[in-house]
C-alpha positions in Angstrom: 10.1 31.5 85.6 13.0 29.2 87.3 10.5 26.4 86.3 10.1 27.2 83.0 14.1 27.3 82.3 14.5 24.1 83.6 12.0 22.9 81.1 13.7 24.5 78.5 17.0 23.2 79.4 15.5 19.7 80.1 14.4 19.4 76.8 17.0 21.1 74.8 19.6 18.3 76.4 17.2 15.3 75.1 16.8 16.6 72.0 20.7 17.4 70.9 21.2 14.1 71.5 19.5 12.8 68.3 16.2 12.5 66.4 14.3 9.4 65.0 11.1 9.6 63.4 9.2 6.6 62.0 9.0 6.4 58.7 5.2 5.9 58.9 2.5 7.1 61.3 -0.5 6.6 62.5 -3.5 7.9 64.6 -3.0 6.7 68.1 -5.8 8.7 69.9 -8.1 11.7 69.0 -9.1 14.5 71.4 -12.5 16.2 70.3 -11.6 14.6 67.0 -8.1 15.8 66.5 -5.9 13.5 65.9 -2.4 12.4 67.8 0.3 10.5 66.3 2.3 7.2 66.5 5.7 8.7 66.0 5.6 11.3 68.1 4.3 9.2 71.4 7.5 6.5 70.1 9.5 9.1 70.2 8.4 10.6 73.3 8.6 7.5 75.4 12.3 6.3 74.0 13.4 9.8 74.9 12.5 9.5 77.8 12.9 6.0 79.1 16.5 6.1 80.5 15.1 9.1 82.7 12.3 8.1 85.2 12.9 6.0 88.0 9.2 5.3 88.6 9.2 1.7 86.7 5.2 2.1 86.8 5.9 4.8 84.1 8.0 2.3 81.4 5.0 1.0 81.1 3.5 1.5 78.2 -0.4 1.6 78.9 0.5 3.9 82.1 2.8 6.0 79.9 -0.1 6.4 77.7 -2.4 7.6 80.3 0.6 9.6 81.1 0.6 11.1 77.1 -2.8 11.4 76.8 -3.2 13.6 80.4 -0.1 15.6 78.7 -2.4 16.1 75.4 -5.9 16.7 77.6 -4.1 19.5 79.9 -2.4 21.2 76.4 -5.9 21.3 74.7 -7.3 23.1 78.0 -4.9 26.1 77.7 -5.9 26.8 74.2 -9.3 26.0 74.7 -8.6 29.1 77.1 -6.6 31.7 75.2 -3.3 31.1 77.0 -1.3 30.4 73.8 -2.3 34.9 72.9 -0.4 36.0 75.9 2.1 38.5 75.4 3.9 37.0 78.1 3.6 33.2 76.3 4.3 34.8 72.8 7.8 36.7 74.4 8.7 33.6 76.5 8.7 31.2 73.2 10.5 33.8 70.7 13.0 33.6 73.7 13.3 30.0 73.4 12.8 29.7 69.9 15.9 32.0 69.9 18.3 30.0 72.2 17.4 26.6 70.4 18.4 28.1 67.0 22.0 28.6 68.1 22.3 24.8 67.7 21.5 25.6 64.0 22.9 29.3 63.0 26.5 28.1 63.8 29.0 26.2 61.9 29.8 23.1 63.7 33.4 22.3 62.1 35.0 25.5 63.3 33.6 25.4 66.7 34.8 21.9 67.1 38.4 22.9 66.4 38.5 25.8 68.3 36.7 23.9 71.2 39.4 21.3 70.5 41.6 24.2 70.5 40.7 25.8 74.3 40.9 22.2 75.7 44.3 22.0 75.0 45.0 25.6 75.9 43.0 24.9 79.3 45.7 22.1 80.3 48.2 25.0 81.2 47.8 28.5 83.1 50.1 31.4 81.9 50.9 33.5 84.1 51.8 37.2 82.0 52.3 40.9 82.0 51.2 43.0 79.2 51.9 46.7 77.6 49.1 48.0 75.9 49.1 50.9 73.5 45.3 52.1 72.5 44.2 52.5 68.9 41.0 52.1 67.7 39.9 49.5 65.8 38.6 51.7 62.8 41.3 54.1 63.4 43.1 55.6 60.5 46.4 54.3 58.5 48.6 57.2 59.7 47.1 56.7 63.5 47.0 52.8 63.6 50.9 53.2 62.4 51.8 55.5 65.0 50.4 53.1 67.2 52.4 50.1 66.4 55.8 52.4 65.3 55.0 53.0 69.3 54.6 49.4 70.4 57.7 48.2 68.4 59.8 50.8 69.9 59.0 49.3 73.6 59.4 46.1 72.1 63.0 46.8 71.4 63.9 48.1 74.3 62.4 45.4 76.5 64.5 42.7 74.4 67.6 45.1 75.0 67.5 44.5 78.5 65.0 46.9 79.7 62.3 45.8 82.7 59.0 44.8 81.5 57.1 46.0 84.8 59.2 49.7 84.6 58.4 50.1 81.0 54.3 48.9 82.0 54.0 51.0 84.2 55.8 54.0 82.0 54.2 53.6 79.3 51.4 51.3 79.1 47.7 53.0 78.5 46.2 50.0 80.7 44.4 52.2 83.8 45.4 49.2 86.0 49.2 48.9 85.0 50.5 52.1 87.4 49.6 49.7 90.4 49.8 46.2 88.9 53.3 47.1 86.8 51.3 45.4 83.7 50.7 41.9 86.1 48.2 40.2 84.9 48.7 36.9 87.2 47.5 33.7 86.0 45.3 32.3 83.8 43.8 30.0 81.5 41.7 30.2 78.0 38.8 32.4 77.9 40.3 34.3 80.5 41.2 36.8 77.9 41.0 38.5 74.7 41.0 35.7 72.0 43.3 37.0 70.0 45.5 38.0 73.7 45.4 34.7 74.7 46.4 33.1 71.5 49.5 35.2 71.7 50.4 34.1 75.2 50.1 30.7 74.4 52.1 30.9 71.4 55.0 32.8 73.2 57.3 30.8 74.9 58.0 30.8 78.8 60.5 34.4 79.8 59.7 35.5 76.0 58.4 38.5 74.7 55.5 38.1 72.3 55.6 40.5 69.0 53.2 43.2 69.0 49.2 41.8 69.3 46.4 43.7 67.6 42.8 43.1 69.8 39.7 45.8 70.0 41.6 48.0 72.7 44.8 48.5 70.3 48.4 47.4 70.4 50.0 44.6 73.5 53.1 43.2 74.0 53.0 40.6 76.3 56.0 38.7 78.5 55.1 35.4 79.5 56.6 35.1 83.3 55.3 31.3 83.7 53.7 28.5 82.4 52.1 25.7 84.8 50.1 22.8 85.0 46.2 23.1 85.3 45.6 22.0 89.0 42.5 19.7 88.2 40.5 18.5 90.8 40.1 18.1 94.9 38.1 16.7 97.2 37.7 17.7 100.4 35.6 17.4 103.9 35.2 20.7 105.8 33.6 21.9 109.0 31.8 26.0 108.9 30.0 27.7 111.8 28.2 30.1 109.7 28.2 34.1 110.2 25.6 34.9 112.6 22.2 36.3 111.5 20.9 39.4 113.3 18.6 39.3 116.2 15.3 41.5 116.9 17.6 43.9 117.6 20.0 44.0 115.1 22.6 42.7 118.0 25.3 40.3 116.5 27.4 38.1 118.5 30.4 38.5 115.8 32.8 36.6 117.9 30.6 33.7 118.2 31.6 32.0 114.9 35.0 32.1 115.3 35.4 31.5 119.1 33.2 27.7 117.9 35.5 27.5 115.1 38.9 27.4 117.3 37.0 25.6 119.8 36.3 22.5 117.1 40.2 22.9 115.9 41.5 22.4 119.2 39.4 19.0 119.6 40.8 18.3 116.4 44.1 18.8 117.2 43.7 16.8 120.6 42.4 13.5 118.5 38.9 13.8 118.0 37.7 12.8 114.2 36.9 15.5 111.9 33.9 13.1 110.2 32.1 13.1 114.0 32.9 16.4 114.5 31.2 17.6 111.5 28.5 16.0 111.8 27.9 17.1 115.4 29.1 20.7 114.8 29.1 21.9 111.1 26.4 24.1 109.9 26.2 23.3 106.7 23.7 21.3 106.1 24.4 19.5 102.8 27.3 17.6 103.9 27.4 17.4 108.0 25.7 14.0 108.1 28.2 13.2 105.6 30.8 13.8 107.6 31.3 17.4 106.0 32.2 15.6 102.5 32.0 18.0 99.7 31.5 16.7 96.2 35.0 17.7 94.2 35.5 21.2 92.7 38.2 22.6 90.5 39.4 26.6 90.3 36.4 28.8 89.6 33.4 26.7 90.4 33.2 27.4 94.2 31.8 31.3 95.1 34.5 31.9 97.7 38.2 32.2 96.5 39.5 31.9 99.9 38.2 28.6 99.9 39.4 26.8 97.0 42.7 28.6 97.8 43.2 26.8 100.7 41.5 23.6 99.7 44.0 23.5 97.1 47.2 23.9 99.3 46.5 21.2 101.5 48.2 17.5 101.0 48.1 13.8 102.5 50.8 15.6 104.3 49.4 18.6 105.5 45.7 17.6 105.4 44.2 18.9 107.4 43.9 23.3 107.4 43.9 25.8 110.2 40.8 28.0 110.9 40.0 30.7 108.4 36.8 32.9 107.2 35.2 33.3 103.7 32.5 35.5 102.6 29.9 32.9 104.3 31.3 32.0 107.7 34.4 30.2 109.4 36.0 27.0 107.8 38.3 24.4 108.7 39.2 21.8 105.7 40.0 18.4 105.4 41.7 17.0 102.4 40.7 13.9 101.1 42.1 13.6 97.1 42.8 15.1 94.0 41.6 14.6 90.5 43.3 15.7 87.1 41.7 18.0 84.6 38.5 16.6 83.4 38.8 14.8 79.7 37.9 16.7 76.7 34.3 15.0 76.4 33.5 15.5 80.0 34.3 19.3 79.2 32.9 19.6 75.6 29.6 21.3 76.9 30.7 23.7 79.0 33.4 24.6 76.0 30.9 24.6 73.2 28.7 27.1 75.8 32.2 29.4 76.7 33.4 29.3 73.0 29.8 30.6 71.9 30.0 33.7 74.3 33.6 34.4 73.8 35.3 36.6 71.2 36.2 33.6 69.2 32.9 33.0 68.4 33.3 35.5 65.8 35.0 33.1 63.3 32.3 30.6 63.6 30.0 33.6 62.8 32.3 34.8 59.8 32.1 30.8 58.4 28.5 30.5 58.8 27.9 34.1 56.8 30.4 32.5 54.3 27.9 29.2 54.1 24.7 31.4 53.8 26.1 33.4 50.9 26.8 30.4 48.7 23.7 28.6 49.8 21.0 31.3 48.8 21.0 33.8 45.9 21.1 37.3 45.9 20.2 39.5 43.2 20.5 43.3 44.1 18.8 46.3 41.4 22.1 47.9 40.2 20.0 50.8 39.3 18.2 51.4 42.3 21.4 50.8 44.9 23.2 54.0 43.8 20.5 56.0 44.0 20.1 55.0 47.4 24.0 55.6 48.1 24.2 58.7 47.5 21.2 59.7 50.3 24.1 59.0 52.9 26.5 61.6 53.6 29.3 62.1 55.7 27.2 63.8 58.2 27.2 60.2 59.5 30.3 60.4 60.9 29.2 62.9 63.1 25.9 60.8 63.8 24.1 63.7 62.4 23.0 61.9 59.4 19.1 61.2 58.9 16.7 59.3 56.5 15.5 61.4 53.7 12.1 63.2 54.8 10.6 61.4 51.4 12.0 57.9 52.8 8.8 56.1 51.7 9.6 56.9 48.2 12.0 54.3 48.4 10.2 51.6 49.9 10.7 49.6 46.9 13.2 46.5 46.1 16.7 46.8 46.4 17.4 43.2 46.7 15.7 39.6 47.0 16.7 36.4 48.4 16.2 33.4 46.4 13.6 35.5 44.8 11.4 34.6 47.3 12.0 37.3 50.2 12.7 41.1 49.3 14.1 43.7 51.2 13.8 47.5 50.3 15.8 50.1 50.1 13.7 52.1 52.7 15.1 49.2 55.2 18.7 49.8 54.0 18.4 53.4 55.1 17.0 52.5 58.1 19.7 49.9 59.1 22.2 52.6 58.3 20.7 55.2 60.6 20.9 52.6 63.3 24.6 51.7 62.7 25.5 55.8 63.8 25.2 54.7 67.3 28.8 52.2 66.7 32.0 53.8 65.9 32.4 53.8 62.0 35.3 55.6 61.7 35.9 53.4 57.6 36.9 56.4 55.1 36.0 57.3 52.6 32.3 57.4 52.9 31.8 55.3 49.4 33.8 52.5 51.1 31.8 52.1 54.3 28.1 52.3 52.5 29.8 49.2 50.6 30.8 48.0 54.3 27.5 48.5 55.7 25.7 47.4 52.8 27.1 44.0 52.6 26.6 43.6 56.7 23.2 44.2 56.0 22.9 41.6 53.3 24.8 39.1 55.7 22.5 39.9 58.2 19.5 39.3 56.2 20.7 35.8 54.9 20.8 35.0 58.3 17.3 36.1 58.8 16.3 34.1 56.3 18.1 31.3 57.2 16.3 31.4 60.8 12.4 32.0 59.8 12.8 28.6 57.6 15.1 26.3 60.4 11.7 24.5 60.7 10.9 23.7 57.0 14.7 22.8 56.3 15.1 20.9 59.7 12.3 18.2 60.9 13.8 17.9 64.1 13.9 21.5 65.1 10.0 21.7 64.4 9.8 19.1 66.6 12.0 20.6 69.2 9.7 24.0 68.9 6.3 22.2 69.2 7.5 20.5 72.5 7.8 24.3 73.7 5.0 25.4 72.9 3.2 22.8 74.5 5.3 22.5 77.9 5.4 26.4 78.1 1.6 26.2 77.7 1.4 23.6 80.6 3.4 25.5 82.7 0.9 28.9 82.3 -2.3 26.4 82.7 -0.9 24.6 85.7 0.4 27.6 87.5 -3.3 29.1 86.9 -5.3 25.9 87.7 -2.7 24.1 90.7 -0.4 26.5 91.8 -1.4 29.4 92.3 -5.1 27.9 94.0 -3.2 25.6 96.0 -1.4 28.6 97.7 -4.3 31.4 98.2 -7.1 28.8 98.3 -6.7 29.2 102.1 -10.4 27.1 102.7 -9.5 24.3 100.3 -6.1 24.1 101.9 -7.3 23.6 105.3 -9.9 21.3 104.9 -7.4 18.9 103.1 -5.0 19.3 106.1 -8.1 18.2 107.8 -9.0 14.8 106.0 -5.4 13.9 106.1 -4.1 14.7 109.6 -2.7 11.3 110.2 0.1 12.1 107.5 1.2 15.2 109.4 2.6 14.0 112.3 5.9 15.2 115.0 7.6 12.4 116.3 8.3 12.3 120.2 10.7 15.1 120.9 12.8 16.6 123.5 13.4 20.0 125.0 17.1 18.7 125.8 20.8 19.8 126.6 23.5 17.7 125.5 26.9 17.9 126.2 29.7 15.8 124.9 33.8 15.0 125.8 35.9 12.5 125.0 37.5 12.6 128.5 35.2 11.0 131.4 36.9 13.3 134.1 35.3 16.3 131.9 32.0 14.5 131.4 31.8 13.8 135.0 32.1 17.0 135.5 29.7 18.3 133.5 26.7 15.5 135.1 27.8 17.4 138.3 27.1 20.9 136.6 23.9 19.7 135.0 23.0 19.1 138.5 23.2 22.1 140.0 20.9 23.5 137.0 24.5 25.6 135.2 23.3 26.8 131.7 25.6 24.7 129.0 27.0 28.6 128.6 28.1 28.0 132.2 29.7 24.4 131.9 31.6 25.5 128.6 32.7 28.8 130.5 34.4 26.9 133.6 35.4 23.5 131.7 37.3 25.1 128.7 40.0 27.3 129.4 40.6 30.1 127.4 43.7 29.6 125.4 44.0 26.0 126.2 42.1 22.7 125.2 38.2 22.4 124.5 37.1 19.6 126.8 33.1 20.0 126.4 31.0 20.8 123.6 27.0 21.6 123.6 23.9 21.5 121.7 21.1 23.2 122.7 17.4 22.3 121.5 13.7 20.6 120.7 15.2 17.4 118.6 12.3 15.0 117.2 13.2 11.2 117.9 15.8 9.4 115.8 18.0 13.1 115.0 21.5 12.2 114.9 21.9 14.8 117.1 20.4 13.1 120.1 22.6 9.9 121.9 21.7 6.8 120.6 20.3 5.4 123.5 19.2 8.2 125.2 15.9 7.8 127.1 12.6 9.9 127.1 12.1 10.6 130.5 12.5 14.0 131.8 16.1 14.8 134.3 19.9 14.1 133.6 20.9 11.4 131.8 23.1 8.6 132.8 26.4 9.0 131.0 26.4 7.8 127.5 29.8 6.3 125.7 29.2 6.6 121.9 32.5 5.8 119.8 35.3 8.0 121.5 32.5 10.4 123.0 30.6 10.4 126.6 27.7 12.2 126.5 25.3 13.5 129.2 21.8 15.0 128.7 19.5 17.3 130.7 15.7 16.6 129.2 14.0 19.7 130.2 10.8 18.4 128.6 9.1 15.6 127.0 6.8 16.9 124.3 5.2 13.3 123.0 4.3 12.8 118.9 1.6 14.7 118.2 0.0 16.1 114.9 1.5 19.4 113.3 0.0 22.6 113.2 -0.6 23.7 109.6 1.7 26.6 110.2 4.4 23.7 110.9 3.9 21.8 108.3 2.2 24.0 105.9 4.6 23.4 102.5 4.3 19.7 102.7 0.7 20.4 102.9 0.2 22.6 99.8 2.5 20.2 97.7 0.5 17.3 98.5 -2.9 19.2 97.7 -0.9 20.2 95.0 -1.0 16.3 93.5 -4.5 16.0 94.7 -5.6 18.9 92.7 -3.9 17.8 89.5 -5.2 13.8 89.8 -8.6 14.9 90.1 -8.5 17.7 87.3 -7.3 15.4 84.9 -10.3 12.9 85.5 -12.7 16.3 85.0 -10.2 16.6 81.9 -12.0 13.4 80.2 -15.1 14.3 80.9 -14.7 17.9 79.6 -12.8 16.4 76.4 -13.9 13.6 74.4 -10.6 11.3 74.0 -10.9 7.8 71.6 -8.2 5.8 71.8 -7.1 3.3 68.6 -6.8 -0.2 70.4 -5.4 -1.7 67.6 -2.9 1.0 66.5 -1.9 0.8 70.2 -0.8 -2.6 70.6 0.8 -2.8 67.1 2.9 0.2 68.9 3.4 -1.6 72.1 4.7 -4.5 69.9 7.4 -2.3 68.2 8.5 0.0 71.0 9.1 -3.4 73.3 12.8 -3.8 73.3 
């Protein structure tokens, strides 16, 4: 499933970027006589020239190969029914449904109010609120009461009054007995739209006039306004939190005893870059010196972490010990960035804005668009004879469909006179819209309501079954789906899944290819490294008399006081960075080794010389290499099972005009 995202993803992010069809086409190939087009393979390959790095593949007779392997495997899956699978039909109405956003939204209003939350997104607020609950359907009397209520608090917090007394008071926010109405800091789509645009639009130590959202009435008091913090970049070194044991017993300590261990040779000179690339367990960035790429608030899972990462300076750069959620941390700064520019953001702004609250006036302009672009003509006649079915038993949500509802299966209204809709639907959407507070009195006024939501709702319908007759490039879009969704089902049924429980098949590739699954020389070793030769010294002498690393550590490093000796423990293949440079493969202590401003000494308890892997060791290179073989060969059994004709002629008159 992750697979088939990423395809959807992949190609929704080519195609946004634009589409050019040829003005003419012609037939480049056939497969059992049906025919493939110019224009699509030109536009296939300039899509996608920028992104593979294989150069073999810019080439245009290999990319064909390439096409026309695409096209073979494509024709196999419906050749075998997988384009009737429930699971298929589900996945592309899914898709189908995502890519149409692109097209059901209107573009002007989300580019000023994406515009709009860059701009916000330079500052954080930091703000308290008092919220008063009413409904959004609620009645005159009760929606004045309501604000008659806010107003009053208002007053008295301009007369002097304290904010975080009267929140905690009076406010109806469950939180603001503890929090005193605090909401602490933040940005745009942090909140409420309509809260945040109040913020933003009351000045710092002010007192905003009363704001209407879904929850009811705020008043909110801006405490302070800041810059955005951008950017930073740092290193870091984490021992991770131990994992349990057979026996569920956890050395909890462990972590953070290593942790204060590494901070102490930091603090007595060592580097942090050769420490973390001795020490630190995270894998991604200890041979880079525990470099991290930069992050900004929100995008790392652990708070603790980016709070600190942020505190730290060229003058303070370097952080003390602490734990997050994952393990035990110590930081390096190394710079910090400013708040990425407003086309760097844009997607990830369009994506927020769509989600968000605010996404409702892009939703109200688009319904505004649909109405003027298609006609409706509604039976006058029929629609109050269909009113006056609904009663104000659906306040209650005790209201139900006549029991002679098929009697009025017949037109209340047409789009474009082309689609109709019935009245028996109308009835049917209104039953459904019981289950949301309607509160809209009296009940003549919310059938108009409901009626002219269910209008909107089928323009937009409409609007979506024909996004691929009004909009080439969306029918283009929809047919790469089909097919890559199609390829994904055939190969995970043909390659995949056989690769993984063909257990025979498997085995007897590992066997023809043995001489690709190989372990380097390795070595059962202890190392232990100092940048003081006293300490090393002593250590050799240690080694010696067969002490454990455990042991050395134990008498060498006094508690409280400064870490002289550090160990790893382990089998380590030939050419780890783990292992001393020029260590040598010969069982016994080492001589002492001076790398940079480290000595190091090694015990090799045992030479274990390159040798081929078992297929438990090496087992998922081995399945994603039989994997390829599977797929190379199936696609020669493809042309045999197909009958594919290429157009020579058509070809190189392509070749001609796709050359740059």
């Amino acid at each position: 499933m992750k697979m088939k995202q990423l395809l959807f993803g992949l190609l929704l992010s080519l195609n946004l970027i634009g589409f050019a069809q040829s003005s003419t086409k012609e037939v480049l190939f056939t497969i059992d006589n049906k025919p493939y087009y110019t224009d699509e393979f030109a536009r296939v390959y300039k899509k996608n020239l920028d992104l593979v790095k294989d150069e073999s593949q810019k080439d245009l007779n290999q990319y064909l190969e390439l096409f026309v392997g695409y096209k073979l495997k494509v024709n196999k899956a419906y050749k075998l029914g997988l384009q009737d699978g429930s699971s298929y039909q589900n996945e592309l109405k899914s898709y189908r449904s995502q890519l149409s956003k692109n097209y059901t939204s209107d573009s002007k209003v989300t580019k000023e109010l994406v515009e709009e939350a860059y701009k916000r997104s330079l500052k954080e607020i930091k703000a308290s609120h008092i919220l008063i609950m009413v409904d959004e359907n609620a009645t005159p009397e009760d929606t004045l009461k309501s604000y008659n209520q806010i107003s009053e608090l208002r007053k008295r917090a301009i007369l002097g009054e304290d904010f975080a007394k009267l929140a905690s008071e009076n406010s109806q926010d469950p939180s603001a007995k503890e929090n005193k109405g605090n909401l602490g800091y933040f940005s745009s789509f942090r909140m409420l739209y309509g809260f945040e645009t109040a913020a933003y639009k009351t000045p710092k130590g002010n007192i905003s006039n009363p704001v209407r959202t879904r929850f009811g009435y705020h008043l909110i008091k801006v405490e302070d306004i800041r810059d955005n913090r951008g950017e930073v970049a740092v290193a870091h070194i984490m021992i991770l939190n131990p994992e349990a044991t057979a026996d569920d017993k956890v050395d909890v300590d462990k972590p953070k005893n290593t942790i204060y261990d590494i901070y102490k040779k930091l603090q007595q000179g060592e580097k942090f870059e050769d420490l973390a690339k001795q020490f630190s367990e995270d894998k991604s960035s200890s041979s880079k010196g525990g470099v991290l790429n930069r992050f900004g608030s929100g995008q790392l899972s652990s708070e603790e972490f980016e709070t600190v990462a942020f505190s730290l300076t060229t003058d303070k750069p370097i952080s003390e010990p602490f734990k997050s959620q994952f393990g035990w941390h110590i930081i390096k700064f190394i710079d910090k960035f400013p708040l990425k520019t407003m086309e760097e953001m844009q997607p990830d702004l369009e994506m927020k804005v769509s989600k968000d609250d605010r996404s409702r006036l892009i939703v109200a302009s688009m319904t505004e668009k649909l109405r003027k672009k298609y006609t409706v003509k509604r039976d006058d006649k029929f629609f109050p004879i269909v009113s006056k079915l609904i009663t104000n038993d659906f306040y209650e949500g005790k209201w139900d469909v006549p029991t002679n509802f098929k009697e009025f299966n017949k037109d209340l209204f047409s789009i474009n006179k082309v689609k109709s809709i019935t009245g028996a639907a109308f009835l049917a959407y209104v039953k459904a819209q019981q289950k949301s507070p309607n509160t809209l009195k009296p009940i003549t006024k919310l059938i108009d309501k409901l009626y002219q939501s269910f209008v909107d709702q089928e323009l937009f319908q409409y609007y979506d079954d024909n996004l691929e007759n009004e909009f080439p490039e969306f029918s283009a879009v929809m047919d790469e789906y089909r097919d890559g969704l199609l390829l994904f089902d055939l190969m995970e049924k043909e390659i995949w899944t056989k690769s993984k429980t063909d257990t025979i098949g498997l085995k007897s590739f590992y066997d023809k290819n043995l001489k690709n699954y190989n372990w380097k020389n390795r070595l059962d070793v202890t190392i232990l490294s100092s940048t003081k030769w006293d300490v090393i010294k002593k250590s050799e002498k240690l080694l010696k008399q067969d002490k454990t690393a455990d042991l050395i550590k134990e008498k060498l490093n006094l508690k409280d006081g400064d870490v002289n000796v550090m160990s790893k423990v382990g089998v380590f293949e030939e050419g780890n960075q783990v292992l001393p440079k020029n260590i040598k493969f010969k069982t016994g202590i080492s001589e002492i080794i001076k790398e940079g401003e480290y000595y190091f000494v090694t015990k090799v308890n045992k030479i274990l010389p390159a040798d081929s892997k078992k297929l438990e060791e090496c087992k998922g290179k081995v399945i994603n290499d039989y994997q390829q073989y599977l797929e190379e060969n199936w696609v020669n059994d493809l042309k045999n099972e197909f009958k594919v004709e290429v157009n020579q002629i058509v070809f190189e008159k392509s070749k001609k005009q796709l050359k740059p």
